[in-house]
C-alpha positions as CSV (number, residue, x, y, z in Angstrom):
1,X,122.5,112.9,98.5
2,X,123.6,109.0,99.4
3,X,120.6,106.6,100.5
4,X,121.5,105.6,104.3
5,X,120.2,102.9,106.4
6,X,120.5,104.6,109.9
7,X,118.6,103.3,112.6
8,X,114.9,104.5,114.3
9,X,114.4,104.4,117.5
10,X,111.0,102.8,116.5
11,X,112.7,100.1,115.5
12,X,114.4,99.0,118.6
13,X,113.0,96.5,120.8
14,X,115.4,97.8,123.5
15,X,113.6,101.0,124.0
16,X,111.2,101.0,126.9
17,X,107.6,100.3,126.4
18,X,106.4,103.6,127.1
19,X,108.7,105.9,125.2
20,X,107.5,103.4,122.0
21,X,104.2,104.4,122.9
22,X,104.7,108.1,122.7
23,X,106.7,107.9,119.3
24,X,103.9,105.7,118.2
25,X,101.7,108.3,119.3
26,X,103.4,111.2,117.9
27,X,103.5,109.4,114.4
28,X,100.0,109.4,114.6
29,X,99.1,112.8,115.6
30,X,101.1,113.9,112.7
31,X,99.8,111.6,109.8
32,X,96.1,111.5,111.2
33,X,96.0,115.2,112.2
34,X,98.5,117.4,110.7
35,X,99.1,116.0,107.3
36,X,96.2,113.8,107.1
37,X,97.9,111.2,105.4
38,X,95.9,107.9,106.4
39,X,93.4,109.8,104.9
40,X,94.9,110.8,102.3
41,X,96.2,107.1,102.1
42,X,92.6,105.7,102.4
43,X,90.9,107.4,99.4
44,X,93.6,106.7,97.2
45,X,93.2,102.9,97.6
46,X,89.6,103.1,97.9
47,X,89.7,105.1,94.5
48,X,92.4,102.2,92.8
49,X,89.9,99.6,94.8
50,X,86.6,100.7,92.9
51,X,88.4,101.7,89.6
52,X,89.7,97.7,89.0
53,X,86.8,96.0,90.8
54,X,88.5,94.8,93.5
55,X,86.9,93.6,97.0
56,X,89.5,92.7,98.9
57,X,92.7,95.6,100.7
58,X,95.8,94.2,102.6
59,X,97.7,96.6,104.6
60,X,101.5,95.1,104.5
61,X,104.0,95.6,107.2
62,X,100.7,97.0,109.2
63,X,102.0,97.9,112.2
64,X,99.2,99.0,113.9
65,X,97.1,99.0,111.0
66,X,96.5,102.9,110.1
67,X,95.1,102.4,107.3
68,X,92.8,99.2,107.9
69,X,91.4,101.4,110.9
70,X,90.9,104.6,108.6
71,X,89.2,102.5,106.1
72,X,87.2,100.7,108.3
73,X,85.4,103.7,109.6
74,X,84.5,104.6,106.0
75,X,81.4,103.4,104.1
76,X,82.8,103.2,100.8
77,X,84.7,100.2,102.6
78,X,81.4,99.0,103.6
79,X,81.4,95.9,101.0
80,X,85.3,95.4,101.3
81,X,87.2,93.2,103.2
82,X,90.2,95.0,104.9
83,X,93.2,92.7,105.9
84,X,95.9,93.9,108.1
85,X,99.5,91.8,108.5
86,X,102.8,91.7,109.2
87,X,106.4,89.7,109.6
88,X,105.2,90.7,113.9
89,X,101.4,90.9,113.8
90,X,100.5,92.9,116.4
91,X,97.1,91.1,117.8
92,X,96.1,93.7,120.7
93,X,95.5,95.9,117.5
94,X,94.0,93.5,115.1
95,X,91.9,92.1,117.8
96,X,90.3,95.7,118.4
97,X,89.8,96.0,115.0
98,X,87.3,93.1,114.6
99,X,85.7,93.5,117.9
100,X,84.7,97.4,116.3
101,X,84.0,96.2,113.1
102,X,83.5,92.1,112.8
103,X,83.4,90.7,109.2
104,X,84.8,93.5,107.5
105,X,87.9,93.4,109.2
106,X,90.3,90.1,108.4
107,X,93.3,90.0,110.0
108,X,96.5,87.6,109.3
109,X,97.7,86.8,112.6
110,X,100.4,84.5,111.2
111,X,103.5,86.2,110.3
112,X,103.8,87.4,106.6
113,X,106.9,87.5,105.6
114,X,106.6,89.7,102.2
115,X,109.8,88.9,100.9
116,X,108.1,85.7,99.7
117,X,105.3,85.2,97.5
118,X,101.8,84.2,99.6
119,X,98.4,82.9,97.9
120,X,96.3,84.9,99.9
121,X,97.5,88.0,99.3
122,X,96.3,87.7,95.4
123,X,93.6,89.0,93.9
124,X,94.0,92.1,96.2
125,X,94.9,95.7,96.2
126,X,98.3,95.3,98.4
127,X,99.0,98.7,100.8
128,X,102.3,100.1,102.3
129,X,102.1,103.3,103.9
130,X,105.4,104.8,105.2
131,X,106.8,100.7,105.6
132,X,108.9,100.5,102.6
133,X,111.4,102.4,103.9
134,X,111.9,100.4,107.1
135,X,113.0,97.4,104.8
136,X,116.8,97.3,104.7
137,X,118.3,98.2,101.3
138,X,119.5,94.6,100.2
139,X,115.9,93.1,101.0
140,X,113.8,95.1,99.2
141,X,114.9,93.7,95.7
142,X,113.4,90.2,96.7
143,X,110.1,91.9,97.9
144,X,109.4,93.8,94.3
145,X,109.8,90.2,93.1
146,X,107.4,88.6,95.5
147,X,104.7,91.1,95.1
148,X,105.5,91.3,91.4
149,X,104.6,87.5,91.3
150,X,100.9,88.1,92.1
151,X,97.6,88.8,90.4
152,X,97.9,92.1,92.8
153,X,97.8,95.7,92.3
154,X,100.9,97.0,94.8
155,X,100.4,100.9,95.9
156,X,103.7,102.4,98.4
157,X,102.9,105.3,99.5
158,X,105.6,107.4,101.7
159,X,105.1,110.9,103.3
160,X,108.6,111.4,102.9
161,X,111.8,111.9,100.2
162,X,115.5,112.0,100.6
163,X,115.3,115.8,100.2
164,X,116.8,118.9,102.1
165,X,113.2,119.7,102.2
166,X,112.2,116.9,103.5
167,X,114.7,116.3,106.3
168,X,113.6,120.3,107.6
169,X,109.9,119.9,107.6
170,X,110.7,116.3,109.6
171,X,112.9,118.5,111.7
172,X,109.7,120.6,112.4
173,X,108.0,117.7,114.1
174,X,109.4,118.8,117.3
175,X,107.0,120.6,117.9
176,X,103.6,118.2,117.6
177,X,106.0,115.8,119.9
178,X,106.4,118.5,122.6
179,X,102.6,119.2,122.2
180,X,101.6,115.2,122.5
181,X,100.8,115.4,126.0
182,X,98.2,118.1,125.6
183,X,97.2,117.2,121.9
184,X,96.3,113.5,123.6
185,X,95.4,114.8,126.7
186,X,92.1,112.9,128.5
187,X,93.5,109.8,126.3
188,X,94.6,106.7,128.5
189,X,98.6,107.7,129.3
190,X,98.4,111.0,130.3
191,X,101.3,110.4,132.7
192,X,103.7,109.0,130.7
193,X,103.5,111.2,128.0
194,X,104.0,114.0,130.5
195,X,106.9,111.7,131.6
196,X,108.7,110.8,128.2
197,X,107.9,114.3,126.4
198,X,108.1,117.1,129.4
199,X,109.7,115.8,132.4
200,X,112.1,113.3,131.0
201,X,111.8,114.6,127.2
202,X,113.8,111.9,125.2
203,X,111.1,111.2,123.0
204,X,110.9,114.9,121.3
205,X,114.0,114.5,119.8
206,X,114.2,110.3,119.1
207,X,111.0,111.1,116.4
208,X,113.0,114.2,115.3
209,X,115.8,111.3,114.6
210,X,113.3,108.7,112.8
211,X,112.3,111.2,110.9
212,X,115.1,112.3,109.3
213,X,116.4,108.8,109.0
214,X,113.4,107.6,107.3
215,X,114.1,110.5,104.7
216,X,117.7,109.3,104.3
217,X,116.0,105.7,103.9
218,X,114.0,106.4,100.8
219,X,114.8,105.6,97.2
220,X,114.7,108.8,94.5
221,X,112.0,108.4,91.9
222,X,114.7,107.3,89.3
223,X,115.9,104.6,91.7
224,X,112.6,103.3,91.8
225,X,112.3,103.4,88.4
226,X,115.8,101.6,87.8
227,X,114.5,98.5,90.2
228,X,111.5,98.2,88.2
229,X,114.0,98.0,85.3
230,X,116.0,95.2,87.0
231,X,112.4,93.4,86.7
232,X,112.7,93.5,83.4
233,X,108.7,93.5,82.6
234,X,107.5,91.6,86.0
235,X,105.9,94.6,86.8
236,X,103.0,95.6,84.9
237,X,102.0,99.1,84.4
238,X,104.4,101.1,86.9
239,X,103.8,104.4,87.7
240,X,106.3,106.0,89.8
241,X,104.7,110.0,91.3
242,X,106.9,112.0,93.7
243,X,104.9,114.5,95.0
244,X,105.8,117.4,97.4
245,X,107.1,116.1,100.1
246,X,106.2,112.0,99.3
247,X,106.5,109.2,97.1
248,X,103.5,107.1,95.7
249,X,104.7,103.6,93.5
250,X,101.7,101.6,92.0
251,X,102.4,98.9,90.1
252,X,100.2,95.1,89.2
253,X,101.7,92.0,89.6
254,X,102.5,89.5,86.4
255,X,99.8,87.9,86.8
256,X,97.2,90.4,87.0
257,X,94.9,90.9,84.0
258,X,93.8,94.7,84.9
259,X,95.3,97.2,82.6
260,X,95.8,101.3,83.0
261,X,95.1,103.3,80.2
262,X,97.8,104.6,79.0
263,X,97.0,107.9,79.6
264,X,96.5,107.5,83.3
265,X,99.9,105.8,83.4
266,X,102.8,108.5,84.5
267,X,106.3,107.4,85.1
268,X,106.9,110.8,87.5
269,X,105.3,114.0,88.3
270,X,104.8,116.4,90.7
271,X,101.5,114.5,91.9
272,X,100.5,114.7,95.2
273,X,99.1,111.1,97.1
């Protein structure tokens, strides 16, 4: 099956404000409640975090910062500093963050364009979850590089693969974005997600759409594997797990002096997050 780079409708500025809100909303309700992925998300790093001895996360390409916000509500976070960022930083969000949980929460509210290499994102464990596959295929090249660069340890997760099986069970999500408006109901927007998913329902089927795209965005595990070749030893200790119905890449950059043991160190499996 061929890699494509179709559009989301998540990604289009041109899309009103409040359909945007619902996807936004329906992505949610499935990785927070149905699949539990943040979660899922959050103890990995927190796991990779305490295992190397490192005090400091940055969630890249943050978005609205999933997983800064489900680690900040977690006391094994309590001692860590949690930095969200992004080529848009989205300050309503970040803003929130910090007025909920102060110090612990560090935002970047400068653009971060992570196709370059940035100081202040060394000496961290460096977080994408479900972003990768929103970078177009001729950029991502230059951001292995940049990350490679650091004295980081880089973790991708994805909660989807460029499967059949994949592009069905994102099919499924139909039905969680039909159920938004009572799923969410009592939340502020209670009208326009009655709107956008009942009266006018548009949205239903535009996350149906991202969903499969984003499945028909994702590198295999091998084509992972092959840009980490390209690399040729930038990358430190790679490991490269397809699980399921995901993908989770760890790698530390060239100048990191943390080392796997080799016996934690798969190049794939069948491992879940």
């Amino acid at each position: 099956m061929r890699a494509l780079y179709l559009f989301e409708f998540c990604d289009q500025d041109w899309i009103p404000s409040g359909a945007r809100e619902c996807l936004f909303e329906i992505m949610d309700a499935c990785n927070s409640g149905l699949r539990s992925f943040n979660r899922q998300v959050a103890d990995a790093v927190l796991d990779i975090a305490s295992t190397e001895g490192i005090n400091r996360i940055v969630e890249l390409g943050a978005g609205r910062a999933p997983v800064t916000a489900q680690l900040a509500v977690d006391e094994r976070a309590a001692d860590l500093t949690l930095v969200p960022c992004d080529i848009t930083p989205n300050e309503a969000v970040y803003r929130q963050l910090v007025s909920r949980f102060g110090d612990r929460v560090k935002p970047i509210y400068s653009s971060v364009d992570i196709t370059q290499s940035h100081a202040e994102l060394d000496s961290s464990v460096l977080v994408m979850a479900g972003m990768m596959h929103h970078v177009p295929f001729e950029l991502r090249p230059a951001v292995m590089d940049a990350l490679s660069r650091s004295s980081s340890t880089m973790v991708i997760f994805e909660p989807l693969k460029r499967s059949l099986l994949s592009m069905f069970l994102a099919s499924l999500a139909i039905v969680p974005a039909l159920l938004l408006p009572i799923t969410f109901f009592g939340r502020p927007g209670d009208l326009r997600r009655i709107f956008w998913c009942w009266l006018f329902p548009i949205v239903p089927p535009m996350f149906v759409w991202d969903g499969v795209t984003s499945c028909f965005r994702q590198w295999t595990a091998i084509e992972w594997q092959n840009q980490f070749d390209r690399l040729d030893g930038l990358a430190k200790d790679v490991e490269v797990r397809s699980g399921f119905n995901s993908l989770r890449i760890r790698w530390s950059g060239s100048k990191s002096q943390r080392r796997l043991p080799e016996s934690s160190r798969p190049i794939e499996d069948t491992s879940a997050l």
